[in-house]
Phi, psi and omega in degrees: 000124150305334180248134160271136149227151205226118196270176160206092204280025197276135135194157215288341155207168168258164169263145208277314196299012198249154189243018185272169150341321275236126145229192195292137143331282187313295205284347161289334199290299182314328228246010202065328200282010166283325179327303192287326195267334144286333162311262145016262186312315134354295210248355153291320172311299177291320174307359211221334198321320186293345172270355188281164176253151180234151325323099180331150149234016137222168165240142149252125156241114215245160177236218327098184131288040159007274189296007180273345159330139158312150194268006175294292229283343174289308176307306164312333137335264164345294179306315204293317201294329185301330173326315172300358162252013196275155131273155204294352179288320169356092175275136178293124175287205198237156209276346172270346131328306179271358172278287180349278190294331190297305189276349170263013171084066172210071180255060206273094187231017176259353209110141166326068175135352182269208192186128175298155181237126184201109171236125174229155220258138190218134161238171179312137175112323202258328199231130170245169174269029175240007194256332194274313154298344169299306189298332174267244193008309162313324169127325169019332143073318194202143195230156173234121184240131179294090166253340161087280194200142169283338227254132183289330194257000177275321183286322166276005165275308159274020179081015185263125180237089170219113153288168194304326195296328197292308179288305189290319177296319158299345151274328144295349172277330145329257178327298160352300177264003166085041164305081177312295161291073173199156216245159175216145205238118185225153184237146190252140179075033195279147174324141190078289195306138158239191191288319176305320156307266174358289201282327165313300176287342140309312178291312176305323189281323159296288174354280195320321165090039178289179176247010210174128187216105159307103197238105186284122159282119177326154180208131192264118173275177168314300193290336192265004218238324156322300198261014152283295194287009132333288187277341186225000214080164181294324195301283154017292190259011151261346157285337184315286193306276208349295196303315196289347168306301181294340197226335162012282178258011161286297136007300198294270246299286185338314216243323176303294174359304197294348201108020167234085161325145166264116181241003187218131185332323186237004189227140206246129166203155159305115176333119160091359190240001183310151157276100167329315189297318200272331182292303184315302166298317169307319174292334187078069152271189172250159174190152179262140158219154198260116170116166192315148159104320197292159198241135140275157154212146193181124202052243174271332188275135163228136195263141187224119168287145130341135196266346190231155178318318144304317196293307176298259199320349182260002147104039179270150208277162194284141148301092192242125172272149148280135193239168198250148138239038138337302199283307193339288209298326180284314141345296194289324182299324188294278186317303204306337188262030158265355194248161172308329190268002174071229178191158189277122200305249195322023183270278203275340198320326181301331156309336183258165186275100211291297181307307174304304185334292199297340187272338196273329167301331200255342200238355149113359202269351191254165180206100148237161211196100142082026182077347163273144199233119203242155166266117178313147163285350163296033188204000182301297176336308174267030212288347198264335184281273236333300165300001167277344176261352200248332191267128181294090182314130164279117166249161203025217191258000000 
């Protein structure tokens, strides 16, 4: 295996719409257990080193909040972890080379033409530009920053306690250390947004110049979705979904214009800027993962850590499932027809439904070519009932 996600369940508050891992930072802090909870990862890592193949070719490191980490302690991560894409032939470059390559991508230490993917989860508040030039110095690669909405009343509608000043510093630290590779993240259909909004926070997220833009359809956990009809009413997240039903795919057309292909239902890049890491899941690659919360998946086993931070530092054993390999194949199909490039028909076949193929072909919503079989991109929008008339549930082995 090739792929690392590496979990960070920190974060400086939570935000109430959010369903990750994630708890408050301080009291973990006060209390020793993230120093112990890096520790942790560390001595999780070396347990597991034999499934990985070295050099890795991507890392994600996710929250949480990463950067709300200290910041020692995050860089010693990081390096350690970037190591893991070196090969030991490797010469070290000199550290303004290597702030160089990290932030324009152009690390070819993988092969010819290829490159490491070392993506880390970042939000406004948390990054500077001397915190950033390190992390590239560090191995680094790709930085993904949450901001969600420019919007001050859009952003308290989701529970986010990020202020503006907060967002224009972090894209100026951006820019700054001239960081290239890197994703900006928004969420759609949030309570409140009209279009015009919508489109503010579209122009700001092209402005902003990312290579990569991440466009979150809102999603109501039970607790945050109580507490918009609390505050606004039930009425409130059915004009919510509506709009984003209606404008969507207006949204998408915005973001192709600009130059940002859709290759995935919610995620958008610059030719050649797709995120390696997330394309590795989609595809049904393997991968290990670290830290609470976190999912291996591998062969037939799939392994899930403790979810919460106690649970993980007090050594509780991970959840491990069997997989079929029904459910693989029913995996690889579900994720892979989430992307523009699709999936290999006979790859999947065992998934699919033979007949729904041919009426969804007949009806414009499906496309094959070359033995691949794709979801019009006019039809991305609805990608999930398609797979609901196209995929067979796997039962039993």
């Amino acid at each position: 295996m090739r792929h690392l996600y590496v979990h960070i369940p920190f974060c400086r508050s939570r935000c109430s719409y959010c369903d990750f891992a994630a708890e408050a930072l301080g009291p973990h802090l006060r209390a020793g257990r993230v120093a112990a909870y890096l520790t942790a990862l560390r001595t999780e890592l070396d347990r597991h080193l034999e499934l990985l193949t070295l050099p890795l070719e991507t890392i994600y490191v996710g929250g949480g909040t990463p950067t709300a980490l200290p910041h020692d302690g995050l860089l010693e991560l990081v390096t350690h972890l970037a190591s893991l894409q070196r090969r030991p032939s490797d010469d070290e470059p000199d550290s303004a080379a290597a702030v160089a390559a990290a932030v324009s991508g152009a690390v070819p230490r993988l092969g010819p033409g290829a490159r490491p993917e070392f993506t880390l989860e970042a939000n406004p508040g948390t990054i500077d530009a001397t915190l950033l030039a390190a992390l590239a110095e560090a191995g680094v690669t790709r930085l993904s920053l949450g901001v969600q909405s420019f919007s001050p009343a859009l952003r308290a509608a989701l529970g986010r306690r990020v202020t503006q000043d907060e967002i224009d510093s972090a894209l100026a630290a951006i820019h700054t250390v001239d960081w290239r590779e890197w994703n900006l993240d928004l969420v759609f259909g949030i309570p409140g947004q009209d279009w015009a909004a919508a489109v503010a926070d579209l122009e700001a997220a092209v402005s902003a110049s990312p290579a990569h833009i991440s466009l979150y359809d809102l999603t109501y956990t039970p607790d945050y979705a109580a507490a918009v009809d609390r505050r606004s009413g039930a009425a409130a997240r059915g004009a919510a979904a509506a709009f984003s039903e209606e404008h969507y795919a207006i949204a998408v057309r915005f973001l192709e214009t600009a130059g940002y292909r859709r290759y995935e239902v919610s995620n958008f890049a610059l030719p050649g800027h797709e995120c390696r890491h997330n394309l590795a899941y989609w595809q049904g690659e393997d991968y290990v993962g670290l830290g609470a919360a976190a999912v291996s998946t591998y062969g037939r086993r799939r392994r899930t850590n403790p979810a919460t931070v106690s649970a993980y530092l007090e050594g509780e054993p991970p959840e491990e499932e069997h997989l079929s390999d029904v459910t693989r194949t029913w995996e690889r199909a579900m994720l892979g027809l989430r992307t523009a490039e699709g999936v290999d028909e006979s790859d999947v076949a065992q998934a699919l439904d033979q007949g729904a193929i041919e009426r969804l072909l007949a009806q414009g919503c499906l496309e094959r070519c070359c033995g691949k079989l794709r979801v019009n991109p006019g039809f991305m929008d609805v990608n999930s009932s398609v797979l609901a008339a196209l995929l067979v549930t796997p039962y039993g082995d």
